[in-house]
ROBAMAR-463470 format. One record per residue (C-alpha): residue number from 0; chain; x, y, z. Coordinates in nm, 3 decimals, always signed. Layout:
<nodes>
   k c      px      py      pz
 NUM A       X       Y       Z
...
</nodes>
This chain:
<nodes>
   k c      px      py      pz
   0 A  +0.000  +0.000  +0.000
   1 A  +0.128  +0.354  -0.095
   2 A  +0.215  +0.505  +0.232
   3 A  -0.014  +0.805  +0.135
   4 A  -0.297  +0.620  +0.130
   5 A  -0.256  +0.508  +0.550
   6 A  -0.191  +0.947  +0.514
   7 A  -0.496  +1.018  +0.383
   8 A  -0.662  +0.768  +0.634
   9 A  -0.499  +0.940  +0.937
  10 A  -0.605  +1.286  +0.820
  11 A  -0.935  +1.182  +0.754
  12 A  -0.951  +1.053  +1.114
  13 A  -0.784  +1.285  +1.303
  14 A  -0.846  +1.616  +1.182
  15 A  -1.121  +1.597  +0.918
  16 A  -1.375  +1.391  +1.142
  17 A  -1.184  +1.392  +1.512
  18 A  -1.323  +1.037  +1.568
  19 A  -1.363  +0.924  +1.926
  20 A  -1.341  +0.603  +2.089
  21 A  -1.689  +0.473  +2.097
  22 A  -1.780  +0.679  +1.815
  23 A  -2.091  +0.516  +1.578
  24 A  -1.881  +0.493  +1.236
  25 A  -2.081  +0.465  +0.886
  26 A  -1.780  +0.456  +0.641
  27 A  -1.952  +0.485  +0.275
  28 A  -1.687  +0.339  +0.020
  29 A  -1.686  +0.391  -0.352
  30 A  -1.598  +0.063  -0.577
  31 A  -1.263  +0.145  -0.639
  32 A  -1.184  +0.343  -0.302
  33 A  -1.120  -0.014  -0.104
  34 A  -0.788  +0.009  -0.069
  35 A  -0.853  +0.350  +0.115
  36 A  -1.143  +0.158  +0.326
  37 A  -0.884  -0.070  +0.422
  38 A  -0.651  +0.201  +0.579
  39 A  -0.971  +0.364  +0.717
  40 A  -1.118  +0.027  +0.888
  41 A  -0.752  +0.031  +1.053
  42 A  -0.727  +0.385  +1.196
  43 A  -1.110  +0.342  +1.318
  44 A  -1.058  -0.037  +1.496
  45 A  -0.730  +0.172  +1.652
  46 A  -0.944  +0.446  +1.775
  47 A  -1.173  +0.206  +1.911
  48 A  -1.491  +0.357  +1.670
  49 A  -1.762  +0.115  +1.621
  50 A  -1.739  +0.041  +1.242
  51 A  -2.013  +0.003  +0.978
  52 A  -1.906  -0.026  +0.629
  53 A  -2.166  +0.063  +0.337
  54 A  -2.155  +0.000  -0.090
  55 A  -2.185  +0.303  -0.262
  56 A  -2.189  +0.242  -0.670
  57 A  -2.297  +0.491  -0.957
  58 A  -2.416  +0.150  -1.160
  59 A  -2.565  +0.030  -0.834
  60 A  -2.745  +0.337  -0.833
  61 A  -2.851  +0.397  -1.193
  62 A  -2.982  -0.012  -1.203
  63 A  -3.239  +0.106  -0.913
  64 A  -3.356  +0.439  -1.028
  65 A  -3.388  +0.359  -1.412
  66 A  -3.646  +0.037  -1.290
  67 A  -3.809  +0.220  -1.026
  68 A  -4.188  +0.334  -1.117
  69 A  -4.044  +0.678  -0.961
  70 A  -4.287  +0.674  -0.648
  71 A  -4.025  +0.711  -0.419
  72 A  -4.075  +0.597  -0.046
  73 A  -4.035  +0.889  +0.192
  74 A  -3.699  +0.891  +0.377
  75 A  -3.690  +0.532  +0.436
  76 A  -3.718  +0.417  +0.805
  77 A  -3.400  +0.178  +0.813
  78 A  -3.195  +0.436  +0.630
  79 A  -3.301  +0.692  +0.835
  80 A  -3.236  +0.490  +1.181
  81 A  -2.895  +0.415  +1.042
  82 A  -2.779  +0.731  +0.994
  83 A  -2.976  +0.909  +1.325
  84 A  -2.827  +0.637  +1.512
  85 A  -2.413  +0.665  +1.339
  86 A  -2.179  +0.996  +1.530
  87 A  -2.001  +1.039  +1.194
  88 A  -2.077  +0.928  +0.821
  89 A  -1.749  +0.924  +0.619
  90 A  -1.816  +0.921  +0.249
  91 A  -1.525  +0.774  +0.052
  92 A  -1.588  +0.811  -0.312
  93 A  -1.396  +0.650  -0.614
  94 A  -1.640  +0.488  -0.903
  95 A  -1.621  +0.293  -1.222
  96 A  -1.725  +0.556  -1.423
  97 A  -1.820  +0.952  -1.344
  98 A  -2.122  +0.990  -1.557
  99 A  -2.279  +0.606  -1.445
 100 A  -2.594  +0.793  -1.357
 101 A  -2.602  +0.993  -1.708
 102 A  -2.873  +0.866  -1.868
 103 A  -3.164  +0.812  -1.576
 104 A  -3.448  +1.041  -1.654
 105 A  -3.395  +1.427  -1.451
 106 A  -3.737  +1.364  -1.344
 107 A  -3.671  +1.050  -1.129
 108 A  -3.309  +1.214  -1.014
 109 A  -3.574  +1.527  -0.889
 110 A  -3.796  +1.309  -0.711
 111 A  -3.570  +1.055  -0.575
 112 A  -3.362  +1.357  -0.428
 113 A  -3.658  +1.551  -0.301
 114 A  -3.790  +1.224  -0.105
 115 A  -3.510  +1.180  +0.080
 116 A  -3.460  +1.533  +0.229
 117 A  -3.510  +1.369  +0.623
 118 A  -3.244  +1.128  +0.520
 119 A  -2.973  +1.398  +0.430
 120 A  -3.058  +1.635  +0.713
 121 A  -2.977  +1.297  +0.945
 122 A  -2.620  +1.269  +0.730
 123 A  -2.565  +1.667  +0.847
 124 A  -2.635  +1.596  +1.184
 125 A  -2.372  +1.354  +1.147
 126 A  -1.983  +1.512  +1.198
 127 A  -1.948  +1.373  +0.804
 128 A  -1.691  +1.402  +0.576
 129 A  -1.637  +1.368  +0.208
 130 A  -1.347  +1.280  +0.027
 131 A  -1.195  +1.092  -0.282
 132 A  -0.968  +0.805  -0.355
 133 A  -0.750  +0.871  -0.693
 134 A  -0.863  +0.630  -0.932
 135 A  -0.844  +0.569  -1.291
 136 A  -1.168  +0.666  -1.370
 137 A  -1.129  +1.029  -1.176
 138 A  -0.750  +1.044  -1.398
 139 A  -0.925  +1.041  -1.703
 140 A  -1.194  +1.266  -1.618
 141 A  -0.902  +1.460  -1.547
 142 A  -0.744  +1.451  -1.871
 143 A  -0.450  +1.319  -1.689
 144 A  -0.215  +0.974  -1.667
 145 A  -0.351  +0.758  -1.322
 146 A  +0.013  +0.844  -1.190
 147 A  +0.011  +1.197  -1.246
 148 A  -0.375  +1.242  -1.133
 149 A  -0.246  +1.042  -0.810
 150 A  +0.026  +1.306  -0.715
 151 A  -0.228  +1.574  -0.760
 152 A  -0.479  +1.446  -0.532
 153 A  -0.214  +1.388  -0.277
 154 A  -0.067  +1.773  -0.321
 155 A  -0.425  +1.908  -0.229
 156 A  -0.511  +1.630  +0.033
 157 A  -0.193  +1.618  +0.232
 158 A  -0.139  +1.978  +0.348
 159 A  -0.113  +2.152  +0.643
 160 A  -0.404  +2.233  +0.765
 161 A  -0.354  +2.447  +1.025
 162 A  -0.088  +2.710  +0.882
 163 A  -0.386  +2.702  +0.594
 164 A  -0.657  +2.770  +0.914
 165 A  -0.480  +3.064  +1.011
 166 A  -0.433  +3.215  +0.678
 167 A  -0.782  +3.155  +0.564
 168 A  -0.895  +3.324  +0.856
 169 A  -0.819  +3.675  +0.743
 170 A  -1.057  +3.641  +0.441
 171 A  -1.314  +3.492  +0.742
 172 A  -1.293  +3.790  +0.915
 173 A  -1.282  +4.046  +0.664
 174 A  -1.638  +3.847  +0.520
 175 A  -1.816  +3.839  +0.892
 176 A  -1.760  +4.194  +0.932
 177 A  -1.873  +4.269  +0.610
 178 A  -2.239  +4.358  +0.441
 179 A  -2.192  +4.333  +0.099
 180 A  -2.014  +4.123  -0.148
 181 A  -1.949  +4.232  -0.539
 182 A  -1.761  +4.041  -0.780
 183 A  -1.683  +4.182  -1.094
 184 A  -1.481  +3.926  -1.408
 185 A  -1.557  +4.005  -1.798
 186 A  -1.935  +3.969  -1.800
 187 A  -1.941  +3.866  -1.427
 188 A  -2.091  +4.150  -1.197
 189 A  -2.274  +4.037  -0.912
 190 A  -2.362  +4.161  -0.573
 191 A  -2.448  +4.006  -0.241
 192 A  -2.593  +4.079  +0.094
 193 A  -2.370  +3.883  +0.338
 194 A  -2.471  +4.118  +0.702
 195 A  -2.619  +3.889  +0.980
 196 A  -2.437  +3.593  +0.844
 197 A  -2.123  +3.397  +0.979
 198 A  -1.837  +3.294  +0.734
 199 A  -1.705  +2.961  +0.752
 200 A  -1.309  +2.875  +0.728
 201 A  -1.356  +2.530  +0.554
 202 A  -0.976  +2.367  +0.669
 203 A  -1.112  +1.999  +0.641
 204 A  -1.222  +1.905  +0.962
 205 A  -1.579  +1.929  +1.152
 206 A  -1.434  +2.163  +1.397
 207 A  -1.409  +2.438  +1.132
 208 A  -1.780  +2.362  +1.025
 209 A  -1.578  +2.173  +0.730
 210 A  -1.688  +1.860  +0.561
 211 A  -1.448  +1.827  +0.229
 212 A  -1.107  +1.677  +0.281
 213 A  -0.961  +1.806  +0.050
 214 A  -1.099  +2.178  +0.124
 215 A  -0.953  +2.510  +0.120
 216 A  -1.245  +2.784  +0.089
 217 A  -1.410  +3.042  +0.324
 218 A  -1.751  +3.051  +0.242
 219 A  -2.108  +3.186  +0.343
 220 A  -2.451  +3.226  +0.304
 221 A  -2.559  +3.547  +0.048
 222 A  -2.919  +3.700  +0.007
 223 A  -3.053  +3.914  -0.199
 224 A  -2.844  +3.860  -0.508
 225 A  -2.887  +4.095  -0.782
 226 A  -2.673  +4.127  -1.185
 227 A  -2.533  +3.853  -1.346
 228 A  -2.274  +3.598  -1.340
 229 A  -2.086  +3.382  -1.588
 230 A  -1.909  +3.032  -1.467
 231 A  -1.686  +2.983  -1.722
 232 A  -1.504  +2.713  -1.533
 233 A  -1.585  +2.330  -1.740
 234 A  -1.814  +2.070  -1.500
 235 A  -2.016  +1.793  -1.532
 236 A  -2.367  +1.825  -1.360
 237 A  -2.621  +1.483  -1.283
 238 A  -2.336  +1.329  -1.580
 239 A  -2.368  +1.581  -1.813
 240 A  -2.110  +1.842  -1.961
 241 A  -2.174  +2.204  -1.846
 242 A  -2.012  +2.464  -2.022
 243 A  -2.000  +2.912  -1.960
 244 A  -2.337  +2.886  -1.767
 245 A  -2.459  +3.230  -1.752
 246 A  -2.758  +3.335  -1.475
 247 A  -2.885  +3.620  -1.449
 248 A  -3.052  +3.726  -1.067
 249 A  -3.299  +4.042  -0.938
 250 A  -3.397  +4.014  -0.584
 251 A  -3.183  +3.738  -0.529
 252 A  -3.349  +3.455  -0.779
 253 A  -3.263  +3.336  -1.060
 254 A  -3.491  +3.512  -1.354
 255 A  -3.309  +3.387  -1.664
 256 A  -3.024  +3.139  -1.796
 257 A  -2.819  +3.007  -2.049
 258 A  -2.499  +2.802  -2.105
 259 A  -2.271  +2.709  -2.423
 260 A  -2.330  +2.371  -2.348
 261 A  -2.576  +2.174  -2.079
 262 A  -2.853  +2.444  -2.029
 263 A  -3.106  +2.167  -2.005
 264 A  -2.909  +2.055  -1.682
 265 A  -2.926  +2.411  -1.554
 266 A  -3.295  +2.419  -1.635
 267 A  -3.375  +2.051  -1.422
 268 A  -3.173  +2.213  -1.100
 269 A  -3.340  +2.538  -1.143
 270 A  -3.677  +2.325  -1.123
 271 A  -3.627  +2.138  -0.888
 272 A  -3.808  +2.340  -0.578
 273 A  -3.820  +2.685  -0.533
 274 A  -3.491  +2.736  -0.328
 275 A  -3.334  +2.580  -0.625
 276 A  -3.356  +3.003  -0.817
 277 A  -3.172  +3.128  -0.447
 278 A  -2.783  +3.115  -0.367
 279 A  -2.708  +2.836  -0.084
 280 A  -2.354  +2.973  -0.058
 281 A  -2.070  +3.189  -0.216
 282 A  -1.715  +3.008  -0.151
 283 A  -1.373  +3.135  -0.207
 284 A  -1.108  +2.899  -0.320
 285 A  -0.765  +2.931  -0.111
 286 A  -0.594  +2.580  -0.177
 287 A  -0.305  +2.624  -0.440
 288 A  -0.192  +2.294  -0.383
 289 A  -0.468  +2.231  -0.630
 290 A  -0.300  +2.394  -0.920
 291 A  -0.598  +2.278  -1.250
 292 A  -0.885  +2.190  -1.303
 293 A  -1.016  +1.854  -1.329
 294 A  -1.433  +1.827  -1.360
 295 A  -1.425  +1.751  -1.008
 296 A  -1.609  +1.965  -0.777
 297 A  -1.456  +1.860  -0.453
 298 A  -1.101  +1.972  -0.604
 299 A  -1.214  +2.286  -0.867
 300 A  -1.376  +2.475  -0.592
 301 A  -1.135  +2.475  -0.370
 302 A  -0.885  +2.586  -0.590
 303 A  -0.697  +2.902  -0.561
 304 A  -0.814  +3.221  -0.788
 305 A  -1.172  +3.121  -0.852
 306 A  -1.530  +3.194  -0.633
 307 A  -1.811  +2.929  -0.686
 308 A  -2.182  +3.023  -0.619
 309 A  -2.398  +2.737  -0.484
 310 A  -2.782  +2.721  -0.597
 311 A  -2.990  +2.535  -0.328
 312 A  -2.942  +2.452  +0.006
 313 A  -2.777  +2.703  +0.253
 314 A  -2.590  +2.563  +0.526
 315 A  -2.676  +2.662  +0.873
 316 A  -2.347  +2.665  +0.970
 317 A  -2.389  +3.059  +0.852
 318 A  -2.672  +3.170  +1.011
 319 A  -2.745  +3.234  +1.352
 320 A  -2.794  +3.038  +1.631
 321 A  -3.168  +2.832  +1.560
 322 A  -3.213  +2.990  +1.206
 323 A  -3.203  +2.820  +0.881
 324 A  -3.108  +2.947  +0.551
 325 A  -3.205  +2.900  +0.200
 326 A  -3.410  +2.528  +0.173
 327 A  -3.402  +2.296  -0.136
 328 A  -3.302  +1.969  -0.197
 329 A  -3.000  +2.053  -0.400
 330 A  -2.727  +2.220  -0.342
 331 A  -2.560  +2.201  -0.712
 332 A  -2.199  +2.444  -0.707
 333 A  -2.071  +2.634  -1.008
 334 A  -1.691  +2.787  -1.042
 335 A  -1.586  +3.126  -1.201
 336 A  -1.219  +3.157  -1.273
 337 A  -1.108  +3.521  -1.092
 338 A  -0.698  +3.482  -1.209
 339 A  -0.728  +3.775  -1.446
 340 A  -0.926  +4.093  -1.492
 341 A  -1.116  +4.055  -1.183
 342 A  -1.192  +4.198  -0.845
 343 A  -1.353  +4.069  -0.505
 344 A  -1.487  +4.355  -0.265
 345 A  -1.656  +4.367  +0.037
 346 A  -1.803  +4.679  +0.128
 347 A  -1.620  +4.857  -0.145
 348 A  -1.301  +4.705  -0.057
 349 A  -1.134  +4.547  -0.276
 350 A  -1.026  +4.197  -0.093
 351 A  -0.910  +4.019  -0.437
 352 A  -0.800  +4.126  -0.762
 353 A  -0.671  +3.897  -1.030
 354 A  -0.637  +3.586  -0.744
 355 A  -0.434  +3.749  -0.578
 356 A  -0.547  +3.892  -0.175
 357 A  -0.451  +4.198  -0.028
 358 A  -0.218  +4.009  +0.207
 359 A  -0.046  +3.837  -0.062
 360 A  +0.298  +3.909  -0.235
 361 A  +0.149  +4.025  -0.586
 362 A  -0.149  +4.198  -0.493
 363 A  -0.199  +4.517  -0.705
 364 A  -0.353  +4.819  -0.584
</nodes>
């Protein structure tokens, strides 16, 4: 076993999820992320965690929802006992093939997801992380050799996390004591409310309000969104190729789009419940050990020079004590590239300008 791989276990453990002895374990595992599970199921029986292992397949899944009569059961009582009853819910992903789920109808994907909104809340109640094994399949999505993909997910997954905590906590700061939020790239110009709202410095672990190992992003929860933005940045969305989505808000929803490529995707998310035309969150990439893109979401957003915007679900990890933000049952993220010709302000600041922050060797005035 690469040693990086027992790395990526302790990490995981220690600082992403801060298991506990006696801790209720649901480790999720991805076809090809076993040898990861392995290293995982040893750092958890070391702990002394209490260890249930899951199957979690793309083919698995698209076999079941392409047969299904789409009358979904609501939230499922053993799933949902499962997951009330598990401390932490570690979701190890690493498929077959990215786009398994491709070709099951948007419909069923809507109704499937929107039945099972008990079920996720349960999973955030959980102290649950998300992260990736390298595998082939991920490589190629990639556009990159197995080896070379495999050093680049250990650059952004290996860091260290707390000189990153500290740093990322000046853009925190500047963001919780702020009101508004404007970004401004070629056709991008956008502002935000962000007042009454609490930042979040996502370093990877649960006691950061983090849940993505890697992460590397501050991010919160804006409101009343008005202008337009374009996310020029390539994805695939539900296993479909998204390309220079362009939305346009006014009074924070979503009143027209468009994209090169995939607006039919954009179109299913938008209709999926009305939270799905809000902003769930605007994050701020900060991790430059992730140094290209790769039509991964868990790496792209987190990279340094670009802000993603978040249609759907608001996390409540920015709101006040007892209040809840933006509801829907997706939370579907989109990346603009800010390296050139752009600005970030807050409060007519400006915070960013061409990727590079005002704390930063390179930053022009």
């Amino acid at each position: 076993m690469d040693e990086r791989v027992r790395e990526h276990a302790a990490v995981l453990v220690d600082w992403s999820a801060r298991v506990e002895e006696g801790d209720n374990v649901v480790l999720s595992v991805g076809p090809e992320a076993h040898e990861l599970a392995v290293a995982v199921a040893e750092k958890l029986g070391e702990r002394g965690a209490n260890l249930l292992a899951t199957y979690r397949s793309g083919e698995v899944t698209r076999a079941y929802l392409r047969a299904h009569d789409d009358d979904f059961d609501r939230n499922p009582d053993h799933e949902l006992a499962l997951l009330e009853a598990a401390d932490v819910f570690l979701s190890l992903g690493g498929g077959r093939n990215t786009s398994a789920t491709a070709d099951v109808p948007g419909e069923t994907r809507r109704d499937y997801r929107s039945a099972r909104s008990e079920i996720r809340e349960a999973r955030y109640d959980t102290r649950w992380v998300s992260t990736v094994h390298p595998t082939r399949s991920l490589a190629q999505q990639a556009n990159m050799a197995y080896e070379e993909y495999r050093e680049f997910a250990y650059d952004a997954i290996l860091r260290d996390w707390e000189s990153l905590a500290e740093e990322m906590d000046r853009l925190k700061t500047r963001l919780d004591d702020g009101s508004e939020v404007r970004l401004v790239s070629g056709e991008t110009d956008l502002t935000m409310r962000i007042d009454d709202r609490t930042a979040v410095n996502s370093a990877a672990s649960v006691a950061y309000d983090s849940h993505n190992l890697p992460s590397g992003e501050v991010f919160t929860a804006p409101y009343a969104t008005d202008g337009e933005v374009v996310f020029d940045v390539p994805m695939t969305l539900r296993g479909e190729a998204v390309r220079n989505v362009r939305l346009e808000f006014d009074d924070g929803e979503v009143v027209d789009y468009d994209a090169d490529q995939g607006a039919s995707v954009i179109g299913e998310i938008l209709e999926t419940d009305a939270g799905a035309r809000r902003l769930g969150e605007l994050g701020i990439g900060m991790n430059r050990g992730i140094d290209r893109y790769t039509d991964n979401i868990l790496f792209d957003e987190k990279m340094g020079e670009t802000v993603h915007l978040a249609l759907g679900r608001a996390y409540d990890a920015n709101h006040p004590d007892g209040e809840s933000g933006n509801d829907s049952a997706v939370h579907v993220d989109m990346i603009t590239d800010v390296s050139e010709d752009s600005r970030l302000e807050i409060d007519g600041d400006v915070i960013q300008r061409n990727g590079r922050f005002r704390w930063e060797d390179g930053f022009d005035e």
